[in-house]
C-alpha positions as CSV (number, residue, x, y, z in Angstrom):
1,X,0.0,0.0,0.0
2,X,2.7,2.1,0.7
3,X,4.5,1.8,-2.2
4,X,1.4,2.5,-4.3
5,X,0.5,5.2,-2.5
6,X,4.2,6.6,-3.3
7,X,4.6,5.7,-6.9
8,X,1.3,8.3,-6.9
9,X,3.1,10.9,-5.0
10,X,6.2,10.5,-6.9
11,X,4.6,11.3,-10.8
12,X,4.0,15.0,-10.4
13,X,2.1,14.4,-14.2
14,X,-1.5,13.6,-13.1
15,X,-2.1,12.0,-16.3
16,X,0.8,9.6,-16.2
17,X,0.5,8.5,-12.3
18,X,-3.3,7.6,-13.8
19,X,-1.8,5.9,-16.1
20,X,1.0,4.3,-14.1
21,X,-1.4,3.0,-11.0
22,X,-4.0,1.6,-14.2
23,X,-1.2,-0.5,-15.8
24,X,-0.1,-1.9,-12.1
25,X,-4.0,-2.5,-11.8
26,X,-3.8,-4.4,-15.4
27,X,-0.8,-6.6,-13.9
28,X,-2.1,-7.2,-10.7
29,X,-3.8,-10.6,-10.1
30,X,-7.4,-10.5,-8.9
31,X,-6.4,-12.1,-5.5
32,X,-4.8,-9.2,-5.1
33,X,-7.9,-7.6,-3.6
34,X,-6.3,-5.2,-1.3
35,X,-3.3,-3.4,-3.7
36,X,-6.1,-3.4,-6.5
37,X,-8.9,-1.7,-3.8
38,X,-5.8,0.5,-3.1
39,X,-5.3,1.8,-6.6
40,X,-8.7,2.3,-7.2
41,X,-8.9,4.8,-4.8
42,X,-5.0,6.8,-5.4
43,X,-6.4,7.1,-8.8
44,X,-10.1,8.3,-7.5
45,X,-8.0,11.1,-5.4
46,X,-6.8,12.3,-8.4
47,X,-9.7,12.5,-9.8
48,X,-8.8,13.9,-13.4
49,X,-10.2,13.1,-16.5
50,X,-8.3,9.7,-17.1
51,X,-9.2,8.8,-13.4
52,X,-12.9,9.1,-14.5
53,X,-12.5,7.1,-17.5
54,X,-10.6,4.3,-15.5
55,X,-13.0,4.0,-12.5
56,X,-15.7,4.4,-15.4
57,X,-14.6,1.1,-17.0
58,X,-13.4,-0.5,-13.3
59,X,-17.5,0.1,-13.1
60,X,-18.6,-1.6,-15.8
61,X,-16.1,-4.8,-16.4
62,X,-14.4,-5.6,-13.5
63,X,-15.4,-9.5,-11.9
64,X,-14.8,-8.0,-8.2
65,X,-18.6,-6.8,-7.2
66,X,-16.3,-4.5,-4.6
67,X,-14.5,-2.8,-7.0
68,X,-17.0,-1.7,-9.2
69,X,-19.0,-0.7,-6.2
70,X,-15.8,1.8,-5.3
71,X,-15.4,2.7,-8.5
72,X,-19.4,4.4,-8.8
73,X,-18.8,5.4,-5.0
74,X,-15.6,7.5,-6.4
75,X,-17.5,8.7,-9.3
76,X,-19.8,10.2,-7.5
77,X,-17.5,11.9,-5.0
78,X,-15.3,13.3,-8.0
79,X,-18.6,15.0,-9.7
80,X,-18.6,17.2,-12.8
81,X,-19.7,16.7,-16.0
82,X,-17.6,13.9,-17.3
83,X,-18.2,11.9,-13.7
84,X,-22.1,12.6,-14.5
85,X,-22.1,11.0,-17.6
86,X,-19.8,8.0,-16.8
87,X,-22.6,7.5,-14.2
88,X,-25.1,7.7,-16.2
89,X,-23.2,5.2,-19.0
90,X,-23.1,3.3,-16.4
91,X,-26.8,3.1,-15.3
92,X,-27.9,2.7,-18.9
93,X,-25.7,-0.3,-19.2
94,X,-27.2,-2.5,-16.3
């Protein structure tokens, strides 16, 4: 945890730490519950554009019913626009 937590702090490029954390999350196995859960939410705190589209498909695909139940919780606490519609998306789909 910690060294996810830094590998966010150490990328000062928002878009790249989103994009660094979502290739970990690729690599990770799913029994890796608690560094995945972990990720999920460093890249919810960024909560930039690329954030919204990875929790957005982390909510619609991923097997772990947690997960995508984080990743609409974070979508909702990141609002705006984009976070709206990814919602909505994601609604529409179930």
């Amino acid at each position: 945890s910690a060294a996810i937590n830094y590998l966010r702090q150490s990328v000062k490029d928002k878009n790249k730490a989103v994009e660094s954390l979502s290739a970990l999350f690729g690599a990770l196995p799913h029994s890796r519950t608690d560094q995945r859960a972990m990720i999920v939410y460093e890249i919810a705190d960024i909560g930039n554009d690329r954030a919204i589209d990875f929790l957005s498909k982390v909510a619609k695909s991923d097997k772990d019913y947690e997960l995508r139940s984080d990743a609409v919780y974070y979508l909702g606490n990141i609002g705006g626009e984009k976070a709206r519609a990814a919602l909505y998306e994601i609604l529409k789909s179930k």
